[in-house]
TORSEPA-453515 format. One line per field, with one value per residue (C-alpha): x, y, z; residue in one letter. Coordinates in steps of 0.02 Angstrom, whole numbers, plus 50000, padded with zeros to 5 digits. Example, Ala and Ser with C-alpha at 12.3 -4.5 7.8 and 13.67 -1.06 7.14 Angstrom:
<pts>
x: [50615 / 50684]
y: [49775 / 49947]
z: [50390 / 50357]
type: [A / S]
</pts>
This chain:
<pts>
x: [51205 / 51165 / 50987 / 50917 / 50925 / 50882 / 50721 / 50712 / 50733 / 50599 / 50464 / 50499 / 50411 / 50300 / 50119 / 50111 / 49931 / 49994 / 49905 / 49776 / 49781 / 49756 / 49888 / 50026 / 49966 / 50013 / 50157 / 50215 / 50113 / 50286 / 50398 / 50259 / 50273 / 50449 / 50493 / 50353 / 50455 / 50620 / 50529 / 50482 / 50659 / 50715 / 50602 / 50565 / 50756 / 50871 / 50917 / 51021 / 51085 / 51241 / 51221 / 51321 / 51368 / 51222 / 51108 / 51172 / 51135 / 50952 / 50914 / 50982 / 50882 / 50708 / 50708 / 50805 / 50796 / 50604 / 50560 / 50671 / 50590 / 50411 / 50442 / 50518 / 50528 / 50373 / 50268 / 50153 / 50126 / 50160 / 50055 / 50177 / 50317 / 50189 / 50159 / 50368 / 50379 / 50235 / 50287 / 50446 / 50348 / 50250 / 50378 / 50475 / 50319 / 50311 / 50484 / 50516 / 50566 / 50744 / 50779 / 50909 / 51007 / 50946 / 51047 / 51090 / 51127 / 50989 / 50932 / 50991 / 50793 / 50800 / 50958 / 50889 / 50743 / 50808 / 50929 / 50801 / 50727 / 50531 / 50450 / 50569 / 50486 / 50623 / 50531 / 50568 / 50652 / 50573 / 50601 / 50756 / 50661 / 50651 / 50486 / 50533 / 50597 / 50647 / 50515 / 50577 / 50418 / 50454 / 50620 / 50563 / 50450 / 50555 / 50700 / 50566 / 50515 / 50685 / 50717 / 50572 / 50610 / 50807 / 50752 / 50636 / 50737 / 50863 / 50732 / 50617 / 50741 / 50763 / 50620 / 50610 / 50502 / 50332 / 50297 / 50128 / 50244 / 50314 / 50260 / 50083 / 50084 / 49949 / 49818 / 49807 / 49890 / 50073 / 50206 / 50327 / 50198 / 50142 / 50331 / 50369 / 50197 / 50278 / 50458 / 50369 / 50223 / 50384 / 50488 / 50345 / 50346 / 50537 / 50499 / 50389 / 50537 / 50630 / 50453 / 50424 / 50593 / 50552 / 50378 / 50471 / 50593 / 50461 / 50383 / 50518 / 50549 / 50488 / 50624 / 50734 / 50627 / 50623 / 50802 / 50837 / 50719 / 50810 / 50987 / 50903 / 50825 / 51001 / 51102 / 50950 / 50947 / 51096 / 51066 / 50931 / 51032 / 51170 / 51037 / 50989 / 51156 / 51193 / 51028 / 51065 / 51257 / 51242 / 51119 / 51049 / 50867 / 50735 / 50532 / 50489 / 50321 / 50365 / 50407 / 50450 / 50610 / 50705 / 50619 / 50644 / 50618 / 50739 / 50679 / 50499 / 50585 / 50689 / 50542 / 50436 / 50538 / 50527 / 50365 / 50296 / 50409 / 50320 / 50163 / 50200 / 50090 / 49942 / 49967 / 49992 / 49818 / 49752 / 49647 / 49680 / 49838 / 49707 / 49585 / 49718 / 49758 / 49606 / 49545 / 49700 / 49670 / 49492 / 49540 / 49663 / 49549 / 49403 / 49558 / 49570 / 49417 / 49336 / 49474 / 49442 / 49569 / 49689 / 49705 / 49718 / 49868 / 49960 / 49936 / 49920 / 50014 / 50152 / 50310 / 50343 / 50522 / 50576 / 50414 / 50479 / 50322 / 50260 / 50406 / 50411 / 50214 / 50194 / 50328 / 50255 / 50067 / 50110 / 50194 / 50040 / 49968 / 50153 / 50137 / 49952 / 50047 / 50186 / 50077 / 49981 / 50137 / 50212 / 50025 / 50044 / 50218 / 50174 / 50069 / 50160 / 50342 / 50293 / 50302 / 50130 / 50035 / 49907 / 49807 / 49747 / 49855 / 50005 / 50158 / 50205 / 50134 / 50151 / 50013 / 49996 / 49886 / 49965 / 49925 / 49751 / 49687 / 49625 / 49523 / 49442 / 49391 / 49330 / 49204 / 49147 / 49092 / 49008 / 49135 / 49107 / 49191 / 49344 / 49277 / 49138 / 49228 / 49365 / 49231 / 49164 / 49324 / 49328 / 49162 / 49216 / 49347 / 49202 / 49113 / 48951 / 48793 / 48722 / 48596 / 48571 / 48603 / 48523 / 48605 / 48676 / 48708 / 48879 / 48935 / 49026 / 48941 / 49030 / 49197 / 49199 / 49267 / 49392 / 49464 / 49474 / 49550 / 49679 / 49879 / 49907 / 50013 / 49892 / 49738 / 49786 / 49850 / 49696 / 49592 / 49665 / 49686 / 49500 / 49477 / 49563 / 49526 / 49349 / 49386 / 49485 / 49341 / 49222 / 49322 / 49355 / 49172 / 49085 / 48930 / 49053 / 49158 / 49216 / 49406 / 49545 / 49726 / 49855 / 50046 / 50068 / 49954 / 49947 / 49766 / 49648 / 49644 / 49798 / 49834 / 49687 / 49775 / 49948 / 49903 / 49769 / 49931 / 50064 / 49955 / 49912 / 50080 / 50121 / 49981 / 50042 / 50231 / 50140 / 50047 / 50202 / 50284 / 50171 / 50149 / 50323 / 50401 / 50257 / 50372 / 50499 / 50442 / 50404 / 50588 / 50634 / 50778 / 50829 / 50988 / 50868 / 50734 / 50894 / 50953 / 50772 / 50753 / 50912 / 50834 / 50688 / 50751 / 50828 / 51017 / 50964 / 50805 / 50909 / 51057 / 50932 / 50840 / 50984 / 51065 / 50906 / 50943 / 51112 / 51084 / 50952 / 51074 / 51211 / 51055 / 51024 / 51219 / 51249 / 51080 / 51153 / 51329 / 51238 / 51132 / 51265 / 51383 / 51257 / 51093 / 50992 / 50835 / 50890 / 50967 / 50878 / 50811 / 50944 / 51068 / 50955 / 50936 / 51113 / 51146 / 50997 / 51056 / 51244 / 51164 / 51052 / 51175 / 51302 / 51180 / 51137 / 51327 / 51360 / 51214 / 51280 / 51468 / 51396 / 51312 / 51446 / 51572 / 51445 / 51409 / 51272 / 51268 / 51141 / 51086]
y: [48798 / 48666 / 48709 / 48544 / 48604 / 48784 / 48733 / 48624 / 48781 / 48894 / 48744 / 48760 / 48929 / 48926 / 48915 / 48915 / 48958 / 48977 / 48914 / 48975 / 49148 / 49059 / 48948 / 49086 / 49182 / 49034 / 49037 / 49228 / 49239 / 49138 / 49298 / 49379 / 49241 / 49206 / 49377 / 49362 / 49210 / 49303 / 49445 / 49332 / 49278 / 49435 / 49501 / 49362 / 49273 / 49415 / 49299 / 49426 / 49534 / 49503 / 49462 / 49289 / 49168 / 49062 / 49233 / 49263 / 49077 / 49100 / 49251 / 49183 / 49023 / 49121 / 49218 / 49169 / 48976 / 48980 / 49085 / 48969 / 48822 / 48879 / 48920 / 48741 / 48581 / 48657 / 48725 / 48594 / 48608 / 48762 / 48735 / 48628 / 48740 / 48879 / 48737 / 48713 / 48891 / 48907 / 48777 / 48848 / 49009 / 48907 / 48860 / 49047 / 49098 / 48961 / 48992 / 49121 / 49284 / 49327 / 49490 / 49591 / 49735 / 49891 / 50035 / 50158 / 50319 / 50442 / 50550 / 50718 / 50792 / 50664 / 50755 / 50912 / 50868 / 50797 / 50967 / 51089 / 51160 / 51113 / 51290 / 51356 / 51428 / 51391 / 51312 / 51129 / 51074 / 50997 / 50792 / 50778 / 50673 / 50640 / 50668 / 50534 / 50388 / 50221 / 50080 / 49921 / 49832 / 49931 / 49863 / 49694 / 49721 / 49758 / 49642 / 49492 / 49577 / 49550 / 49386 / 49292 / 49391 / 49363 / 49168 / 49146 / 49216 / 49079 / 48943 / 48939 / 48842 / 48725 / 48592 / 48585 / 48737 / 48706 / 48757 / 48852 / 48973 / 49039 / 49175 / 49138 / 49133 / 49257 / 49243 / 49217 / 49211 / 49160 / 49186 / 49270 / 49360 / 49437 / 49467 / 49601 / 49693 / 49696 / 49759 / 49903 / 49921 / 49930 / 50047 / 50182 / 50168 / 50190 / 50358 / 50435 / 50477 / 50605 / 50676 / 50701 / 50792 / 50890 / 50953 / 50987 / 51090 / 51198 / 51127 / 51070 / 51139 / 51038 / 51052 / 51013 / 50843 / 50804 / 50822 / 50716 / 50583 / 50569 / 50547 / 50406 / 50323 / 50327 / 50173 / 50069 / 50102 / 50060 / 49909 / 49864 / 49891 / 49773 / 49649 / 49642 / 49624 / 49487 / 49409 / 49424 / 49389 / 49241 / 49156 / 49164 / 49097 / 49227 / 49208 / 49353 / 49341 / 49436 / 49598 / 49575 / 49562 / 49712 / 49771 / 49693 / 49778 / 49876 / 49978 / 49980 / 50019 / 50173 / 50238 / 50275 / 50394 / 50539 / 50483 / 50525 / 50676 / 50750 / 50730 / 50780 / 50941 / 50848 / 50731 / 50866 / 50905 / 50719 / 50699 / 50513 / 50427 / 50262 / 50320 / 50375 / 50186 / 50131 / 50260 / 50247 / 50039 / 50079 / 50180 / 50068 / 49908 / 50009 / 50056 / 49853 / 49810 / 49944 / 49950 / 49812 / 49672 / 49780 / 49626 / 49523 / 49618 / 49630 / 49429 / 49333 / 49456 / 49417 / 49520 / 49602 / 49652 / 49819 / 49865 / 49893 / 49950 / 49765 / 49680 / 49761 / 49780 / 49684 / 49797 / 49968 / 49918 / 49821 / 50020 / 50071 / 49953 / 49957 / 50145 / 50130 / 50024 / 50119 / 50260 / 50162 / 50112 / 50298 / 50353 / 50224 / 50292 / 50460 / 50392 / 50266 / 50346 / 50504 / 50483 / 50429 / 50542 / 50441 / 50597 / 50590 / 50746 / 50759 / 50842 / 50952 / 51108 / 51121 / 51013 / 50963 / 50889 / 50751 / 50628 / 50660 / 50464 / 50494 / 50667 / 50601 / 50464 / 50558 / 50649 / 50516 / 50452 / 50623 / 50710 / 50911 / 51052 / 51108 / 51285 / 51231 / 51149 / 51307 / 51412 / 51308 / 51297 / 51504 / 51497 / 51415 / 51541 / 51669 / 51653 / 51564 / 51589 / 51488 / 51417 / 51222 / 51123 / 50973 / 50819 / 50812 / 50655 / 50582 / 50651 / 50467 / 50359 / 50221 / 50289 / 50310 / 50455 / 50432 / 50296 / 50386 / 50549 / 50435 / 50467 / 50277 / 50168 / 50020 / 50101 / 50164 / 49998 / 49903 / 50021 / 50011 / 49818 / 49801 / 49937 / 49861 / 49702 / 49737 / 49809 / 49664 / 49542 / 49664 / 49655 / 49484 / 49431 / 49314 / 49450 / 49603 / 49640 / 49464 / 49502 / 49405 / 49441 / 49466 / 49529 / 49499 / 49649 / 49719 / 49749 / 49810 / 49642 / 49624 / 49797 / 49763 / 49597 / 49674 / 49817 / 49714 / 49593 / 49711 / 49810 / 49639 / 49616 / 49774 / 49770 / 49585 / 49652 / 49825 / 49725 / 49612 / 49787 / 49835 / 49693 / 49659 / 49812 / 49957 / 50082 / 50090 / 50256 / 50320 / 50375 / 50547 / 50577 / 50507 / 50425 / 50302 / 50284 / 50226 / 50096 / 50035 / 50037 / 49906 / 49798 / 49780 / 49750 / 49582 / 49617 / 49526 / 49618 / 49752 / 49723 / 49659 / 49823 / 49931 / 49876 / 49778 / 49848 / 49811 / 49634 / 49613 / 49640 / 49535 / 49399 / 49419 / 49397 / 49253 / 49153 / 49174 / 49117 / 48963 / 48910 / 48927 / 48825 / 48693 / 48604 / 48655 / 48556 / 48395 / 48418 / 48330 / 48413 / 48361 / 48443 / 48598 / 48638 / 48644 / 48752 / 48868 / 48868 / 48918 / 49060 / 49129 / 49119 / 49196 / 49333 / 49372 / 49370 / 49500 / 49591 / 49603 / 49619 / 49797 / 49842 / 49786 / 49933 / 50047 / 50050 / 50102 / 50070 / 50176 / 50145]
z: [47903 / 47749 / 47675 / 47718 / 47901 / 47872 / 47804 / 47953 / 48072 / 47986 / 47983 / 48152 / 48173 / 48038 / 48051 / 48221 / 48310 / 48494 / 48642 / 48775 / 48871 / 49074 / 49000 / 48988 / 49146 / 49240 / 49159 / 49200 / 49357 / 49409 / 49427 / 49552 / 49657 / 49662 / 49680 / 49852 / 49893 / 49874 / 49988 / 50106 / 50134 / 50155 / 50258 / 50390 / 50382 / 50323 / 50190 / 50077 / 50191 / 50187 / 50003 / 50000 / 49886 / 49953 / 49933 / 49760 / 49704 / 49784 / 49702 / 49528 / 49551 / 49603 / 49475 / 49335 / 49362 / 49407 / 49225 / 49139 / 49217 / 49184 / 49007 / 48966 / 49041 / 49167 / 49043 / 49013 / 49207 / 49272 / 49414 / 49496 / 49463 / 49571 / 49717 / 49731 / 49731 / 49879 / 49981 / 50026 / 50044 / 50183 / 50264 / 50288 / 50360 / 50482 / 50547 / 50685 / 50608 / 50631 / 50689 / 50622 / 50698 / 50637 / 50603 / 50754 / 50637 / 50619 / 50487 / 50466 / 50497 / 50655 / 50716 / 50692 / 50790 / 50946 / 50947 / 50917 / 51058 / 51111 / 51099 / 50964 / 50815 / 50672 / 50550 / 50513 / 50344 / 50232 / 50182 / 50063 / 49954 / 49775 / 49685 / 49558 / 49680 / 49628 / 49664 / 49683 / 49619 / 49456 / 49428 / 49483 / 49355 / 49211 / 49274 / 49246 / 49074 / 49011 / 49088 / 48997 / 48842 / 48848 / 48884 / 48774 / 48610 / 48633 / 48696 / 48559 / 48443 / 48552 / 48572 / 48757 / 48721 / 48680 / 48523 / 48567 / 48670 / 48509 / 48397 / 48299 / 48115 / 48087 / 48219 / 48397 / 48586 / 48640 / 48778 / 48647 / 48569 / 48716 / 48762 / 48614 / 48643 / 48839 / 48821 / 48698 / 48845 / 48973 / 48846 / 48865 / 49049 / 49067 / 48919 / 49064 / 49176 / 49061 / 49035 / 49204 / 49248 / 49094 / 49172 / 49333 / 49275 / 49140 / 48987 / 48874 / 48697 / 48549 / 48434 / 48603 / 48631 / 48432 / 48422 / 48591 / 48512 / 48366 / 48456 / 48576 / 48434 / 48330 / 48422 / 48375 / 48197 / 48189 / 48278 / 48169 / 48027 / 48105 / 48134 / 47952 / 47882 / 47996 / 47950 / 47767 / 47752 / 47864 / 47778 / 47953 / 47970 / 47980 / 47994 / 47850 / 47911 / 48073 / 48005 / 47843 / 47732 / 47782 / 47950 / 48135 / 48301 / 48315 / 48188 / 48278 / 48433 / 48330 / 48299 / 48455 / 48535 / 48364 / 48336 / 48519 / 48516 / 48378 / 48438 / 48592 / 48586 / 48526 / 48685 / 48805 / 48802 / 48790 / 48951 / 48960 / 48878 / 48901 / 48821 / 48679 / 48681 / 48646 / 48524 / 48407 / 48413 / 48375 / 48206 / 48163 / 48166 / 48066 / 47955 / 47959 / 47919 / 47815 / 47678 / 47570 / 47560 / 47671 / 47775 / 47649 / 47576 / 47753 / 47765 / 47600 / 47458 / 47382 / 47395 / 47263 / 47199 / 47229 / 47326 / 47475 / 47567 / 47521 / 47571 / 47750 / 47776 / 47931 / 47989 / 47963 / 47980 / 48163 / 48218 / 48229 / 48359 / 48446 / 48439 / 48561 / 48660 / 48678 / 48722 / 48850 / 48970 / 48937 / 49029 / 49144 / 49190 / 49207 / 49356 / 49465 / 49425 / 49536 / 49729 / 49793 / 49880 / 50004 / 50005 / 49840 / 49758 / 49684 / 49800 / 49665 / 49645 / 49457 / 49408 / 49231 / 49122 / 49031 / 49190 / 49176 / 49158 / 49321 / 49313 / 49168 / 49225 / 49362 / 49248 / 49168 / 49359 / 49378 / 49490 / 49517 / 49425 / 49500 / 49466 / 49595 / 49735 / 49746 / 49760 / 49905 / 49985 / 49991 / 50051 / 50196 / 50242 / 50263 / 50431 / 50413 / 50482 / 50647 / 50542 / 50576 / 50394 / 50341 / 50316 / 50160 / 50056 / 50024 / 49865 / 49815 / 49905 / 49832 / 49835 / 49620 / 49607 / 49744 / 49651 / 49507 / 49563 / 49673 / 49631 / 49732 / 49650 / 49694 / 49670 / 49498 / 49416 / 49497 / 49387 / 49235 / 49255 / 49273 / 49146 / 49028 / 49055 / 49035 / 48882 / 48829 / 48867 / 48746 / 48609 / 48595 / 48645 / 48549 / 48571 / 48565 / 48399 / 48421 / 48371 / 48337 / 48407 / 48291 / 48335 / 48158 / 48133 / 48283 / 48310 / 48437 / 48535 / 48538 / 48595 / 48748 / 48784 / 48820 / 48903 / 49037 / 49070 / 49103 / 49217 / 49302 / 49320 / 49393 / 49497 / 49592 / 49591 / 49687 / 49812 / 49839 / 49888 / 49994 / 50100 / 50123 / 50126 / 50182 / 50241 / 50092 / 50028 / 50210 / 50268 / 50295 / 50204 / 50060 / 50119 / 50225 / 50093 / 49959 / 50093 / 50105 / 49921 / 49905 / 50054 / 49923 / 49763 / 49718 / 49649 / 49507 / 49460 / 49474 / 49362 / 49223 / 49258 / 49236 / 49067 / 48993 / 48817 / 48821 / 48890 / 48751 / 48615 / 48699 / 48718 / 48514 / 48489 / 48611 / 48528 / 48350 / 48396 / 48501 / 48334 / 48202 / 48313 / 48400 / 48286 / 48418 / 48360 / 48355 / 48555 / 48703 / 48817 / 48969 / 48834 / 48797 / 48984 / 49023 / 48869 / 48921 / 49105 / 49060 / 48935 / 49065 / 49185 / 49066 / 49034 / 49236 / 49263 / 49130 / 49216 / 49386 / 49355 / 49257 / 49419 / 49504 / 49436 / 49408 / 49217 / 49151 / 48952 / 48872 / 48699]
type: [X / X / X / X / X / X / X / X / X / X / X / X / X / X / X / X / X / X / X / X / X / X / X / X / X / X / X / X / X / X / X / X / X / X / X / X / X / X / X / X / X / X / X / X / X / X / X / X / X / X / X / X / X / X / X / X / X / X / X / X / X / X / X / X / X / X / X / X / X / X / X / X / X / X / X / X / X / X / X / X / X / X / X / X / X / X / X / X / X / X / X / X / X / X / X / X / X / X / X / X / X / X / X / X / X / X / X / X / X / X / X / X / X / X / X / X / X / X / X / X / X / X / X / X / X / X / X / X / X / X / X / X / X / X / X / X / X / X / X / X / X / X / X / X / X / X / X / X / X / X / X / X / X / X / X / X / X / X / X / X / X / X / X / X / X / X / X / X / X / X / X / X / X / X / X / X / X / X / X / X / X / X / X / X / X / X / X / X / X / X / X / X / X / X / X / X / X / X / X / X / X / X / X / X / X / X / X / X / X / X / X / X / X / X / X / X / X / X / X / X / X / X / X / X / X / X / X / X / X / X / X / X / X / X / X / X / X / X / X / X / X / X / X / X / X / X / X / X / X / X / X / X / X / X / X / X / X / X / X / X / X / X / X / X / X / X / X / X / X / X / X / X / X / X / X / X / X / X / X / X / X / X / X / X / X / X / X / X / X / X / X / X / X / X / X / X / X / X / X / X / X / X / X / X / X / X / X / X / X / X / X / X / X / X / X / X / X / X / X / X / X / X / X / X / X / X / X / X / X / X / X / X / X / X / X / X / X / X / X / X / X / X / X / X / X / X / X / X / X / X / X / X / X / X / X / X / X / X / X / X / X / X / X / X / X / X / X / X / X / X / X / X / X / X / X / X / X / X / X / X / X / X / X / X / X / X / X / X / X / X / X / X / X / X / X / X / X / X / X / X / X / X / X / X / X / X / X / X / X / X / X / X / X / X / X / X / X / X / X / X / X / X / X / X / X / X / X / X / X / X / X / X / X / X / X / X / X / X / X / X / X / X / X / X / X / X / X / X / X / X / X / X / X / X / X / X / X / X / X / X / X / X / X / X / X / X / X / X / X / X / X / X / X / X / X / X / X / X / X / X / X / X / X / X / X / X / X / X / X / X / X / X / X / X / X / X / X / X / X / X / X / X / X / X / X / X / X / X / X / X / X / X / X / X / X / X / X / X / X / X / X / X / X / X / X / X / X / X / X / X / X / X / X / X / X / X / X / X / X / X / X / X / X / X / X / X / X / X / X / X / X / X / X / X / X]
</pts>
């Protein structure tokens, strides 16, 4: 690469100020609605079962073609791309619905049933079910997650892709901006799951979690460590004003796992990982604005020499914001990863306090002490007087504290959506703190920002669930509820899902080989599309033939 075009490269993604926040919701509310298309399909027409060549071609084109398209040639317009998405939609649900042949073979608790005798007493097993089940609108989800960010990462140097889609300069909103704060928002949900089989089986060790930290966190050093070498030995272009001159995010990404490890007792006795969220982003911008010229220093400082704290500052500043984030999806995780419970509490018995967003929010609504409503319940074990009792009012007459102290999955997100997104609108309020968002920095509107989309997001992929699939967590053994579970999830959701790390890496190594072999910038756009189509398609290929054999690659 001569310099003359180098220079051309990084002018390219310099100085950028991004573009409006409706703007890129139209843009990513795509995958929700393609992924209700693709459920509609399914659902009403049977369309991927068998999954055919035909099926497989769909699915790629819903969701991989539609993110690509909104992203690019559709991003000046993204409502069309949501009207040629709908129609279709339309015209499944005008169609008669084609029923399919449902399986003959019963459960092993419905064999039991029909053998066991009417009036016997044997007590009837209970469910085989797992308390952490896999929820299709979850890996839906995360598959879309890693589509956008797998696309965009090869997209942005071409320029069918708006430039106000690619990372700001310093200050302000865009798609690929809000894409790293995501995949770190999404890394802290998937971090919930170990935690949660650690709670189940006893409170793990600390030195036991520090030490399994550290060995996760290990292949992505290394990583990041490849990454830089590559960058530097290649002469490769890099935008030093992302990270800095030695850091990139793999070494943010390192160091989440040892970092929440550590302070893993502290956390075990947060009532709310939200309101952790917010109060660390709170600190952080005081920390911002209170130090003199601190922001200043992480912007407009030169780099000096051998100082490598100011040579990597955006780096290690921006950890802390990640680090809120990261906390925020882990809370959110700890939540929606456990089997819902319609009743309002948790199936298992062992209930502990690190998913308490919801009890405190509770108090803050002015629910009773626990202390007080046990005592009632023994109260009513005692026989009670014939004395008539006045008509009491309703304790929540407006169904507050209900919502708060509810363990459903679309309860909970719809809380923290508007939750956050209230506190979102605050902070960025030209009568609030009136804040600026910065990735570059990481700050406190920025942190609001991503964590009010991604529990949009989850939200719309929830409802999709539950609309078109209601009973795929209501089987009775967990043979059924697995063959539900693959009715529901798209094959390619669910191969991105599986091996999104992986696939990440091979996205970083396939977009370096494609822009030291091919001057991306000066390629049309019928040229770019084809070369972004045969990537993505190389990519979701990769994907699948993993899932295919059964590989799981965990780095």
């Amino acid at each position: 690469m001569n310099a003359e075009y180098r220079a051309e490269k990084e002018a390219s993604v310099s100085f950028l100020g991004g573009g409006g926040i409706w703007e890129i919701n139209y843009v990513t509310v795509i995958a929700p609605v393609a992924a209700f298309l693709w459920a509609l399909l399914q659902t009403r027409q049977g369309f991927f079962k068998p999954y055919t060549i035909p099926a497989l071609f769909t699915d790629f084109l819903l969701h991989c073609g539609a993110i690509l398209f909104a992203t690019t040639i559709y991003g000046g317009a993204p409502q069309a791309l949501l009207g040629l998405l709908l129609l279709p939609a339309i015209a499944v649900v005008l169609q008669p619905k084609v029923e399919t042949t449902r399986s003959t073979s019963k459960s092993r608790l419905e064999a039991y049933m029909e053998g066991k005798p009417k009036d016997s007493d044997e007590p009837v097993p209970k469910p085989d079910l797992d308390p952490l089940p896999i929820k299709p609108y979850i890996t839906t989800y995360r598959g879309a997650m890693m589509i956008i960010t797998c696309t965009s990462i090869l997209a942005v140097d071409f320029k069918v892709f708006p430039r106000r889609f690619a990372k700001t300069e310093s200050f302000g909103t865009s798609l690929m901006d809000l894409g790293v704060g995501s995949f770190v928002f999404a890394a802290g949900l998937v971090a919930a799951r170990p935690q949660l089989k650690a709670q189940r089986d006893g409170r793990p060790s600390f030195v036991g979690g520090v030490k399994t930290a550290l060995r996760h966190s290990l292949p992505l050093v290394v990583l990041g460590l490849v990454r830089l070498w590559s960058v530097k030995g290649l002469d490769y272009v890099e935008h030093v004003s992302e990270y800095g001159v030695h850091w990139n995010f793999f070494f943010t990404l390192a160091l989440l796992g040892p970092v929440t490890a550590i302070l893993q007792p502290i956390l075990y006795w947060m009532p709310a990982y939200g309101l952790l969220t917010f109060f660390i982003g709170c600190v952080y911008e005081c920390v911002l604005y209170f130090t003199p010229d601190l922001k200043s220093y992480i912007i407009l400082s030169a780099r000096v020499p051998g100082d490598w704290i100011s040579q990597n500052r955006e780096g290690l500043f921006s950890f802390i914001g990640y680090f809120a984030i990261f906390i925020a999806g882990q809370g959110t995780g700890l939540t929606i990863l456990r089997r819902e419970s319609h009743s309002g509490e948790l199936e298992d018995d062992n209930h502990d306090p690190l998913d308490e967003d919801d009890e405190w929010l509770a108090d803050v609504l002015g629910s009773s002490d626990r202390s007080d409503i046990t005592a009632g319940d023994q109260d009513k074990k005692s026989p009670a007087p014939t004395k008539p009792k006045k008509k009491e009012k309703h304790p929540d007459p407006l169904g507050l504290i209900w919502v708060a102290q509810s363990y459903d999955d679309s309860v909970f997100l719809a809380k923290w959506t508007i939750i956050w997104f209230i506190l979102c609108v605050w902070a960025m309020w030209h009568y609030g703190p009136h804040l600026f968002v910065s990735r570059r920095m990481a700050s406190l509107a920025y942190i609001l920002w991503v964590c009010a989309f991604n529990t949009t997001q989850l939200l719309l992929f929830n409802l999709v669930e539950r609309v078109m699939f209601p009973n795929v967590h209501q089987a009775k053994d967990m043979q059924t509820e697995r063959q539900r579970v693959k009715d529901a999830t798209s094959w390619v959701m669910k191969a991105f899902n599986r091996n999104g790390l992986a696939l990440f890496l091979l996205a970083n190594l396939l977009t370096g080989i494609i822009n030291l072999s091919v001057k991306t910038l000066h390629i049309g756009d019928v040229q770019a599309m084809a070369i972004l189509l045969g990537y993505v398609a190389t990519l979701c290929g990769v994907a699948l033939a993993l899932d295919h054999y059964d590989v799981s690659i965990k780095i």
